[in-house]
C-alpha positions in Angstrom: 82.1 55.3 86.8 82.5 57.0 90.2 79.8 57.8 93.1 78.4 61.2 92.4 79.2 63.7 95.1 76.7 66.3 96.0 76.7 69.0 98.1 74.6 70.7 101.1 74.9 73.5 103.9 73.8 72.8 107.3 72.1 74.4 109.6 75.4 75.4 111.3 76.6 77.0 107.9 79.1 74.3 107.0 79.0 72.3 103.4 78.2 68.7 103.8 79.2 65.9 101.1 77.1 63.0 100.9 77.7 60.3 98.2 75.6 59.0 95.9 76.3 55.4 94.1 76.6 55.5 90.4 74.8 52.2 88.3 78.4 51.1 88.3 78.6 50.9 91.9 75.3 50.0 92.7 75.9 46.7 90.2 78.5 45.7 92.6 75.3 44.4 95.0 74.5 41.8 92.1 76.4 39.2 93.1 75.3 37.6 96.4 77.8 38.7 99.4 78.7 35.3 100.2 79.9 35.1 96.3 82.0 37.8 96.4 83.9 37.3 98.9 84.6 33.8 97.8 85.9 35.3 94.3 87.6 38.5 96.0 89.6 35.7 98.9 90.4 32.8 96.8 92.7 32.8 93.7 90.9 29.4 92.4 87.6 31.1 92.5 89.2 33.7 90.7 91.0 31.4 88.0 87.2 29.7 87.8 85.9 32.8 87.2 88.4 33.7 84.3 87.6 30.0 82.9 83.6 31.1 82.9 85.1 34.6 81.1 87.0 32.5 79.0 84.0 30.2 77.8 81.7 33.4 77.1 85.0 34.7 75.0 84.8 32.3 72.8 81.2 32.1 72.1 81.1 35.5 71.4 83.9 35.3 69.1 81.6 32.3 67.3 78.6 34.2 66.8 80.4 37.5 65.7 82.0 35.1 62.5 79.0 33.6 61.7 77.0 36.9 61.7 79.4 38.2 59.6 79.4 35.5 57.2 76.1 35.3 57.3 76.0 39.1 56.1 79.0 38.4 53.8 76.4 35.6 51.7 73.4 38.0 52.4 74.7 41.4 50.6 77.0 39.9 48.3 75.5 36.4 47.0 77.8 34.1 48.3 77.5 30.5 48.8 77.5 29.6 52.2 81.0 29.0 53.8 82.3 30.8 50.8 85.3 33.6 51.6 84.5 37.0 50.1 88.0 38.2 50.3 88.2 34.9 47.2 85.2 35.3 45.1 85.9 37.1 42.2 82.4 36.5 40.6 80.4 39.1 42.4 78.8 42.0 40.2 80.4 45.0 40.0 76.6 46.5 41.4 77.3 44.4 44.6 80.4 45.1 44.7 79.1 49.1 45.0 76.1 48.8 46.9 77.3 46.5 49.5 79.9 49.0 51.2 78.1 52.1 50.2 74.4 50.6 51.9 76.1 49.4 54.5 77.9 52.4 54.9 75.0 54.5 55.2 73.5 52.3 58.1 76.5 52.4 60.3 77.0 56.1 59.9 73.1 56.5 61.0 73.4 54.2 63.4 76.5 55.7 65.0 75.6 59.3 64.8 72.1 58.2 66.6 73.9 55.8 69.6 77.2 58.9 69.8 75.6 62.0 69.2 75.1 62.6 73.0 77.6 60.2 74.5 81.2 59.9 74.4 83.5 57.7 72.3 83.1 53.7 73.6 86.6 52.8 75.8 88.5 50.1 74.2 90.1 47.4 76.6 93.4 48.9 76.6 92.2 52.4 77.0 90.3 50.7 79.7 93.1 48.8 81.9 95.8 51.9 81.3 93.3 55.2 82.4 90.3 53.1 84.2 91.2 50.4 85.9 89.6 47.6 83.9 85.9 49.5 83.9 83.9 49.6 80.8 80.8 50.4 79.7 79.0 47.1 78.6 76.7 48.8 76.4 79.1 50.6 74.3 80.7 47.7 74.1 77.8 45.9 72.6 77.1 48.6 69.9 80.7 48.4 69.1 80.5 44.7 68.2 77.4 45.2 66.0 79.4 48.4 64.8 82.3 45.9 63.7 80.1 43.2 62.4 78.3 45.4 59.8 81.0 47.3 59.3 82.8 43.8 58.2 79.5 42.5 57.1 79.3 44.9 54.1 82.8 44.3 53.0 84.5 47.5 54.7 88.4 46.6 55.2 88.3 45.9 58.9 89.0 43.4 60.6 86.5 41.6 63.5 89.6 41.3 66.4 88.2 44.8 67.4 84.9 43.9 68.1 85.6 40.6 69.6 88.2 41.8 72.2 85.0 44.9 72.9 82.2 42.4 72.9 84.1 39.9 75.7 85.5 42.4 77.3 82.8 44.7 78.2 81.4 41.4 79.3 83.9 40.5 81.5 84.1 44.4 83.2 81.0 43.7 84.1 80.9 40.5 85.7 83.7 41.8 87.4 82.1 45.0 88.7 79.0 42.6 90.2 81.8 40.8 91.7 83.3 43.9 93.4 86.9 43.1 92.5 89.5 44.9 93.0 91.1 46.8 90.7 94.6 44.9 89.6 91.4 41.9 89.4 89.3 43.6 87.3 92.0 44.9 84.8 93.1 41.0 85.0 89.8 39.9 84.3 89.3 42.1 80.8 92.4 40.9 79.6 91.6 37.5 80.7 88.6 37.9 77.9 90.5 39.5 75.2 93.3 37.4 75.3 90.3 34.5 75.0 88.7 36.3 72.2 92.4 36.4 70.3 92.7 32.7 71.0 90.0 31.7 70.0 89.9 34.0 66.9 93.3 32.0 65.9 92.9 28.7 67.7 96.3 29.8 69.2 96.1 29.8 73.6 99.3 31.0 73.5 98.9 34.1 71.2 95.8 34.8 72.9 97.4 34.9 76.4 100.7 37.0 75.0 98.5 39.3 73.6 96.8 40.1 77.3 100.0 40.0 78.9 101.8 42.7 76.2 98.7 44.6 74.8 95.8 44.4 77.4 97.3 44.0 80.7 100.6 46.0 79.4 102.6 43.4 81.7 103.5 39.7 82.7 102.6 38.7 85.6 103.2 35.6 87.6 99.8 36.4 89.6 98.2 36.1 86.5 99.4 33.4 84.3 97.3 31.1 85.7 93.7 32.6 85.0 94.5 34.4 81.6 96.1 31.3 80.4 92.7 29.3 82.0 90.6 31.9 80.3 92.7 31.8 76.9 92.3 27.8 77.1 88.5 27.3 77.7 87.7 30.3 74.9 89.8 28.5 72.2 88.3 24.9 73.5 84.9 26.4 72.9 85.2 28.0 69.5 87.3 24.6 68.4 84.7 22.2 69.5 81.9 24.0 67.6 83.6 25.8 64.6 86.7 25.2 63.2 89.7 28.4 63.6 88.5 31.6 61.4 92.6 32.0 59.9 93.0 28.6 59.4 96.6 28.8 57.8 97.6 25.8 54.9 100.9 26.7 54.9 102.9 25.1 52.0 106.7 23.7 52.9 109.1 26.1 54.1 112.3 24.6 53.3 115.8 24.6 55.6 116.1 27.6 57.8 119.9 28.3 57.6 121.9 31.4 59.6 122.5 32.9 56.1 118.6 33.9 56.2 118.5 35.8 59.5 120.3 39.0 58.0 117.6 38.9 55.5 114.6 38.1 58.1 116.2 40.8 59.4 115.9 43.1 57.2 112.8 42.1 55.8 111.4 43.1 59.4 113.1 46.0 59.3 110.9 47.1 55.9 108.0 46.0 57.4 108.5 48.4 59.9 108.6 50.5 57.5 105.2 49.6 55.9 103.6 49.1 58.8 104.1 52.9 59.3 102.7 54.4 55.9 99.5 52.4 56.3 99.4 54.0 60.0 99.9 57.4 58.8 97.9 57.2 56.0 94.9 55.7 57.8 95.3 59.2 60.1 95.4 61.4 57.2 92.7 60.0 55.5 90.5 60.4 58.8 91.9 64.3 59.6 91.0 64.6 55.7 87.6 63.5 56.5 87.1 65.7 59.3 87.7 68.6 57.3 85.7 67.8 54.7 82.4 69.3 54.5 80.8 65.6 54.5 78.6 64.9 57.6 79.9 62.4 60.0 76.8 60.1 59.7 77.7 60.0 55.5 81.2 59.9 55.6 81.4 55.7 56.0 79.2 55.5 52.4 82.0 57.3 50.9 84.4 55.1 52.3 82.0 52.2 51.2 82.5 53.7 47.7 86.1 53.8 47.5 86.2 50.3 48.9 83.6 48.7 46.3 85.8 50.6 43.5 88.6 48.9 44.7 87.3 45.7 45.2 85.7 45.6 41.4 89.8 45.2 40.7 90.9 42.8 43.5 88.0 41.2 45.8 91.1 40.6 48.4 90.4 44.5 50.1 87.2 43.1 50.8 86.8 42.4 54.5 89.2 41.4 57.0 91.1 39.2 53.9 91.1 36.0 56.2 91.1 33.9 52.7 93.8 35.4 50.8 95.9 35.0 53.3 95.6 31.8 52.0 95.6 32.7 48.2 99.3 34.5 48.5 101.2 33.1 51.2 101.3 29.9 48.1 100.2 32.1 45.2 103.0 32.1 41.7 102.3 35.8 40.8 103.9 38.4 39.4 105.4 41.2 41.6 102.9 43.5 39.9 100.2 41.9 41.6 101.5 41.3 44.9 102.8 45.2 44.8 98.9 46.3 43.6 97.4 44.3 46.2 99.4 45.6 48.7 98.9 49.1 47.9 94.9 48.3 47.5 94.5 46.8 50.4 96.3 49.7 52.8 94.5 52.1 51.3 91.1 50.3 51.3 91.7 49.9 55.3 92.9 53.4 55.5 89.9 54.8 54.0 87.6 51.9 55.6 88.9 53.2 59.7 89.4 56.6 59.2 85.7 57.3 56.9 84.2 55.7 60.1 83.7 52.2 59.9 84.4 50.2 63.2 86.9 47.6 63.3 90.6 46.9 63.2 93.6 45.9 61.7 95.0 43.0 63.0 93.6 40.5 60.2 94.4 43.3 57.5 98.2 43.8 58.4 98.7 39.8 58.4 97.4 40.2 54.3 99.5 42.8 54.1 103.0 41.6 55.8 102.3 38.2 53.3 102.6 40.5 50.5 105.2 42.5 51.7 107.4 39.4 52.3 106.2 38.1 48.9 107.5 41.3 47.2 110.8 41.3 49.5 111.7 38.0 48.3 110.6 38.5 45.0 112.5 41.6 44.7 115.9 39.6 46.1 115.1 36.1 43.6 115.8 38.3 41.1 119.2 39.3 42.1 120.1 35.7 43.8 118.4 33.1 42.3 119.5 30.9 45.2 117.0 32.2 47.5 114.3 30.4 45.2 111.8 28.1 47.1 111.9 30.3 50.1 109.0 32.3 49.5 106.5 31.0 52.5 109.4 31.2 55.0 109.2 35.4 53.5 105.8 35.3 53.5 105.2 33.7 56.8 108.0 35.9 58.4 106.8 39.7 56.8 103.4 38.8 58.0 104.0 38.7 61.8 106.6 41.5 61.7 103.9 43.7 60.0 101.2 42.8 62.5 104.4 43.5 65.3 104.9 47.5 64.1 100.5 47.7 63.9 99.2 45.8 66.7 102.4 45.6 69.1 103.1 42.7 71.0 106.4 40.8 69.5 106.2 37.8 71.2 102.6 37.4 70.7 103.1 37.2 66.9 106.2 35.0 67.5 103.6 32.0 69.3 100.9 33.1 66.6 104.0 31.6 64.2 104.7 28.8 66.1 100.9 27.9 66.8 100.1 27.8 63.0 102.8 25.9 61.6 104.4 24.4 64.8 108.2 25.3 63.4 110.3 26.3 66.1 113.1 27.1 64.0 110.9 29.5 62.0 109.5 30.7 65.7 113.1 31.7 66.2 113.4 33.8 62.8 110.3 35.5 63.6 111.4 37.4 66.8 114.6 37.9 65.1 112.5 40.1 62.4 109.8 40.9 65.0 112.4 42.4 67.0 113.5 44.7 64.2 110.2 45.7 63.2 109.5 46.3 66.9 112.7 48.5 67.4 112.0 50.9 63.9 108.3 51.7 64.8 109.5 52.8 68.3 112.2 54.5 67.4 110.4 56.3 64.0 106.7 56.5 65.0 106.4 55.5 68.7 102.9 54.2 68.7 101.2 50.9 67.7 98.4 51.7 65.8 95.9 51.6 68.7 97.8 53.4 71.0 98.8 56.0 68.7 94.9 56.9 68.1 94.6 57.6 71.9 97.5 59.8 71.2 95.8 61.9 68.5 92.8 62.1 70.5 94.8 63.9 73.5 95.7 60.7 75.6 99.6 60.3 75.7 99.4 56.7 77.3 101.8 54.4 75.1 100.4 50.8 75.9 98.0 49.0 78.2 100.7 49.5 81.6 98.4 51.1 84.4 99.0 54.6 84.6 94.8 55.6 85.5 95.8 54.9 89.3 97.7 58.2 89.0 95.0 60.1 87.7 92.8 59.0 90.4 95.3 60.0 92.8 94.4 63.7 92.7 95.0 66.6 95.5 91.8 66.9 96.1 91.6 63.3 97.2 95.0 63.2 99.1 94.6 67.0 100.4 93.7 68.3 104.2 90.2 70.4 104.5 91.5 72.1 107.7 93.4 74.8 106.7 95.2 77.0 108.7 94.7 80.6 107.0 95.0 84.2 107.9 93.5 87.1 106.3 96.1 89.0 103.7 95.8 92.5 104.8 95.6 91.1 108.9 98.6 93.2 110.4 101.5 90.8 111.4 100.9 91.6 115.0 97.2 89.4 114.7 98.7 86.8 112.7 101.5 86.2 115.8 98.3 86.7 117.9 96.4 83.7 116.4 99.7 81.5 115.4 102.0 81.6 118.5 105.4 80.1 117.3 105.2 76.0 116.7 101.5 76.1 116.0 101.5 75.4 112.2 104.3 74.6 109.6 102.4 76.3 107.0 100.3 79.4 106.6 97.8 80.2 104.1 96.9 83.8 102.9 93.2 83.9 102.0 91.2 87.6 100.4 87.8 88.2 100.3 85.7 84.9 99.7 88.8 82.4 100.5 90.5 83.7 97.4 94.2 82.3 97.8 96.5 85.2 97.9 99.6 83.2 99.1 101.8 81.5 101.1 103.2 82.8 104.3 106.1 81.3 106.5 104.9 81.4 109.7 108.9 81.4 110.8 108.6 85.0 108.6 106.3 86.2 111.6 109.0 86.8 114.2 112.4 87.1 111.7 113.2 90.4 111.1 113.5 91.8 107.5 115.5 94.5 107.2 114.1 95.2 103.0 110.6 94.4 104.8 111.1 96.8 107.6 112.6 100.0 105.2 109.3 99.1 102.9 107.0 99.5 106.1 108.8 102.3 107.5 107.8 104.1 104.0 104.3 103.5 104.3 101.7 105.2 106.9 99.6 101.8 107.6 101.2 99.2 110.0 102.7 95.8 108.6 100.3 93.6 106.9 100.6 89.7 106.5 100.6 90.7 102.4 104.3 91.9 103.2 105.3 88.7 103.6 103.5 86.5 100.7 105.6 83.6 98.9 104.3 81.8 95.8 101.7 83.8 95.2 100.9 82.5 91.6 101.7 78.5 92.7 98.7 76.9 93.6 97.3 72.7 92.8 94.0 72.5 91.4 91.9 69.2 93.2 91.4 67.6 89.6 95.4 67.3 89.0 96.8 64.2 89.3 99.4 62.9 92.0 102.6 63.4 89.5 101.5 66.6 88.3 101.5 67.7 91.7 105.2 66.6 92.8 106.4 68.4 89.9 104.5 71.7 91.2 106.6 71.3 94.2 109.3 70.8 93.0 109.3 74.2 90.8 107.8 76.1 94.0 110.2 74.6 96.4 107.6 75.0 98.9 106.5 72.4 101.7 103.1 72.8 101.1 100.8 74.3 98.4 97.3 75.4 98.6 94.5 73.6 96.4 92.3 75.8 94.9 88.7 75.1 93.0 89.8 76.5 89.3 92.9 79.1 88.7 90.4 81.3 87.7 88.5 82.0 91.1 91.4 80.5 93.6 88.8 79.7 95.7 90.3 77.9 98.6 89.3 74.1 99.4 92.0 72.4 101.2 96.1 72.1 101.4 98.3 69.8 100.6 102.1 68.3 102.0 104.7 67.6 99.9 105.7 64.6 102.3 102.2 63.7 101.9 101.8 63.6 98.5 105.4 61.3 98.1 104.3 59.0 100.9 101.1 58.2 99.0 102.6 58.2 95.4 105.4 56.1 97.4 102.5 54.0 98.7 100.6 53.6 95.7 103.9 52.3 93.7 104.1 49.6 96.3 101.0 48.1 96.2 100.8 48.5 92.3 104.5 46.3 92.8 103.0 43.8 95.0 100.0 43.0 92.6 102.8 42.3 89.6 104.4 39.5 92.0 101.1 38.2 93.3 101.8 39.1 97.2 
C-alpha cells in the first residue's frame, strides 16, 4: 500500500502535496530501529530471519492439515487419521450435505469479508505487480477459506492456502522490518517455498518451487535463505507430524533408454490433459457467472455436484492425498482409472470455479497417476512387454501433469527424486516434464495460476518482477516546471519570453492549462514558407497555434515507464507533456525521453544487480 497524497493551496495560490503514511507504512516503525538495520545490513540476519519465516511456514502448514482433518472426521464420520479421499463407507446423506453445508458457509462467509473489498493477492501476484506486499488479513481469511472449503470435501487442494497463510505472514514481518523490495519479494517466497516443503517433506521441491513460481527466478543472492527457510519449515512439520503425501511407492523396475520415447510422450499427453481440466475449470466458472445464481450460493451447487460424484468414487473428495496411494499400486481396469479421471477433473473444475477456495496442485498429482495408469494401460495392450512398468508411468504422468498446471519443471523433477530417491527415474521425469512444459506453452501459454490473472485483465505470465515498471510512472519520473506559452500568444511574445537557447521544449497550454500541443521552440525563428502564405491569408497576426506538433500525443501520470517509451517512439518527439486524464488535458508536468530511458536504463540495473547479489 502506498502513502496517501493529499493536496492543499497556499496562501501564495500554489498546490502543496503533503504525504500521509498508509498502515502499511506506518507498520514499518514496529520493529525497533536498531533491528532493522541489522536485518536490512547483514545477509546472515537476513538468512536468520528467513529460518524464523521458515519455522512459522511450517507450523502453519501443521495446523491447516490437522484442521482439515479434523473437519474431514467432523462432517463426514471418519475415524480419526482416516483419509476421506479412501473411505468408501460414508452415507450417501453425508456424502450430500457435507459439500453442499459447507458450501453455503463459505459462500456467506465470502460474500460478507469481499463484498466491499477487492480480491485477496496471491504470492505470485504479489512478487510480479507488488513487490512482495500483501495484505495479512486477506491472507488469513484465505486459509480459513481453503480449509473449509477442503474441510467439507470440495476438490481443492490445501497448497493454496498454505503458501497465503505463510506468506501473508512473512510480507508482514518483512514490512515491520522495512526491507527492501528485492528482500521482501525474497522473503514471501522464502515462506511459500517452506510451506511446499513442508507440505511434501521435500526441501528441495519447496525451494524450486520459490525460485520458478514465487520469486520467477534463481538467484545466487538467495539460495542461501530460501533454502534455510525451506529447511527449518520441513524440520518442523517432520519432527511433529509426519509428511501429508507420504508416497509408498511400489518397485519400479529397470529404467532402460527404450522408455524415454514413451516418457516422452506420455508427458506430451499430459500436457494435453493438463489443459482440458484448465479450460474446463474456466468454463465452468464464466458458466457460473452467467448464471442467474448468486455468488454467495453458487459454492452449494458446486457442493452438490461434488457429493453426487463422490456417492460413485469417494477419490474426488478433497485434495485426494490417499488415493494417490490407492492407484499409483492399484490392479484395475482401464474403466476405472478412465472414470476416475474424468470424475475427478470435473469435480475440481466445478469445486474452483463455483467458488470454493483452494488449488490444484494435490488434485493434478491424482490426476497425472491416472493418466499414466491409463497411458500404460492403453500401450500393455498392444506390447505386452511393457508389463510391470506401471509405477515408473504412474510416477512419471503425475509430475508432468502437475508441470503443465502448477509450472515449475524442475520443481516436480526434485519432488520425484525426494519421494522415491531414484535418480535414474529423476532423469525420466524432466525428460517428460520438459515435454509437458513445452505443449502447455506453446498451446495454452499459462499455468493454471497465472492464466487466472490473465482472465482477470493481468497479462503477467509468472512470478518475474514486472510491478517495478508499473510503479515507474510519468508522473513519478516527470518535471513540474513546465515551460509553456499560451496557444493563441502571437509568435512575436513567444520569441519575447523564450529568447533562442532558453528551452529545448515548449508547451502549448488553452484556457485552464488544457494541453493544446507541442511547439519547437527552433519553429520560433525558421521561416515557413506554407506557414507564412497561411498567415498572409488571415487578418489577425501569427499565433503560436500556427505552429502546434502532436497535438493529440500526450502521457497520462498513471502510465507506466514502458508505456511511455513506446509513446515516444510513435510521436518521435523529445519530450511529451503529462496530462491529468485525456479527457480534461489538464496540464501537470513534462517529461524527457532521455529521462525516461535513463531511469528505465537505471531501474534494469539495479533489478540486475539484486539477481547476482552485488
Amino acid at each position: 500500500m502506498r502513502p496517501r497524497a493529499t493536496a492543499r493551496t497556499s496562501l501564495t495560490g500554489r498546490a502543496v502535496i503533503t504525504v500521509k503514511a498508509s498502515a502499511a507504512t506506518a507498520g514499518a516503525a514496529d520493529a525497533p530501529q536498531g533491528w532493522r538495520a541489522l536485518v536490512r545490513s547483514s545477509e546472515i540476519a537476513l538468512v536468520v530471519l528467513a529460518s524464523v519465516v521458515g519455522i512459522m511456514a511450517g507450523l502453519i502448514v501443521l495446523a491447516m492439515s490437522v484442521a482439515t482433518q479434523f473437519l474431514h472426521e467432523l462432517v463426514f464420520g471418519l475415524a480419526s487419521g482416516q483419509h476421506l479421499s479412501l473411505t468408501t463407507t460414508i452415507p450417501p446423506w453425508r456424502a450430500i450435505a457435507g459439500p453442499v453445508l459447507g458450501g453455503l458457509a463459505i459462500g456467506f462467509a465470502s460474500w460478507l469479508f469481499f463484498r466491499r473489498r477487492k480480491q485477496p493477492v496471491d504470492p505470485i501476484e504479489a512478487n510480479a505487480l507488488h513487490g512482495g506486499r500483501m495484505s495479512l488479513r486477506d491472507s488469513v481469511f484465505v486459509a480459513l477459506q481453503t480449509i473449509g472449503s477442503s474441510g467439507a470435501g470440495a476438490s481443492v487442494g490445501l497448497e493454496a492456502g498454505y503458501t497465503q497463510a505463510a506468506s501473508g505472514f512473512a510480507s508482514r514481518i518483512g514490512r515491520s522490518f522495512a526491507l527492501r523490495r528485492a528482500d521482501l519479494r525474497m522473503l514471501v517466497g522464502c515462506a511459500a517455498g517452506g510451506a511446499i516443503g513442508a507440505a511434501f517433506d521435500a526441501p528441495l521441491t519447496g525451494a524450486f518451487y520459490a525460485f520458478e513460481l514465487i520469486l520467477g527466478s534463481y538467484s545466487i543472492a538467495a539460495f542461501v535463505p530460501v533454502m534455510a527457510a525451506t529447511f527449518w519449515a520441513t524440520v518442523t512439520h517432520s519432527l511433529l507430524a509426519p509428511a501429508l503425501v507420504s508416497v509408498e511407492v511400489p518397485p519400479i523396475g529397470a529404467i532402460t533408454v527404450a522408455d524415454l520415447p514413451l516418457l516422452v510422450l506420455l508427458g506430451s499427453a499430459c500436457g494435453l490433459v493438463g489443459i482440458v481440466v484448465m479450460r474446463t475449470a474456466a468454463f465452468v466458472e464464466a458458466g457460473f457467472r452467467r448464471s442467474r445464481i448468486p455468488t454467495y450460493l453458487r459454492p452449494a451447487f458446486g457442493g452438490l455436484v461434488v457429493g453426487a460424484l463422490a456417492i460413485w468414487t469417494p477419490s474426488v473428495f478433497s485434495a485426494g492425498h490417499g488415493a494417490i496411494n490407492l492407484y499409483l499400486s492399484a490392479d484395475a481396469s482401464l474403466g476405472l482409472f478412465a472414470f476416475v479421471l474424468v470424475a475427478k477433473a470435473f469435480a475440481s473444475s466445478v469445486s474452483i470455479g463455483s467458488g470454493f477456495r483452494g488449488g490444484l496442485f494435490f488434485a493434478s498429482l491424482l490426476l497425472g497417476v491416472l493418466t499414466g495408469r491409463l497411458f500404460i494401460g492403453s500401450l500393455t495392450a498392444l506390447f505386452p512387454d511393457l508389463a510391470g512398468h506401471e509405477t515408473l508411468f504412474a510416477l512419471v504422468g503425475m509430475s508432468s501433469l502437475a508441470v503443465t498446471v502448477v509450472g515449475g519443471p524442475m520443481t516436480m523433477a526434485l519432488l520425484a527424486l525426494e519421494m522415491t530417491g531414484d535418480l535414474k527415474l529423476t532423469l525420466a521425469v524432466i525428460g517428460a516434464a520438459g515435454a509437458a512444459s513445452l505443449v502447455t506453452r506453446r498451446l495454452f501459454g499459462f499455468s493454471f495460476a497465472t492464466w487466472r490473472f490473465h482472465l482477470r485483465g493481468e497479462s503477467i505470465r509468472g512470478a518475474h518482477d514486472v510491478g517495478w515498471m508499473r510503479d515507474l510512472t510519468a508522473g513519478s519520473m516527470m518535471r513540474i516546471e513546465v515551460p509553456k506559452i499560451e496557444a493563441d500568444a502571437t509568435i512575436a511574445e513567444a520569441r519575447l519570453k523564450y529568447p533562442p537557447g532558453s528551452t529545448n521544449y515548449l508547451v502549448a497550454v488553452g484556457p485552464g492549462d488544457k494541453f493544446a500541443g507541442m511547439v519547437p521552440p527552433t519553429a520560433l525563428y525558421e521561416p515557413d514558407p506554407a506557414l507564412d502564405e497561411k498567415a498572409a491569408a488571415e487578418p489577425a497576426p501569427r499565433t503560436v497555434r500556427h505552429l502546434l506538433r502532436n497535438t493529440d500525443r500526450m502521457l497520462q501520470a498513471d502510465m507506466s515507464v514502458r508505456e511511455a517509451l513506446k509513446l515516444f517512439d510513435e510521436a518521435q518527439s523529445e519530450a511529451l507533456p503529462v496530462v491529468a486524464d485525456r479527457e480534461s488535458r489538464r496540464l501537470v508536468g513534462i517529461l524527457s525521453e532521455a529521462h525516461a530511458i535513463k531511469r528505465y536504463s537505471d531501474e534494469i540495473a539495479r533489478r540486475n544487480r539484486e539477481l547476482t547479489g552485488e
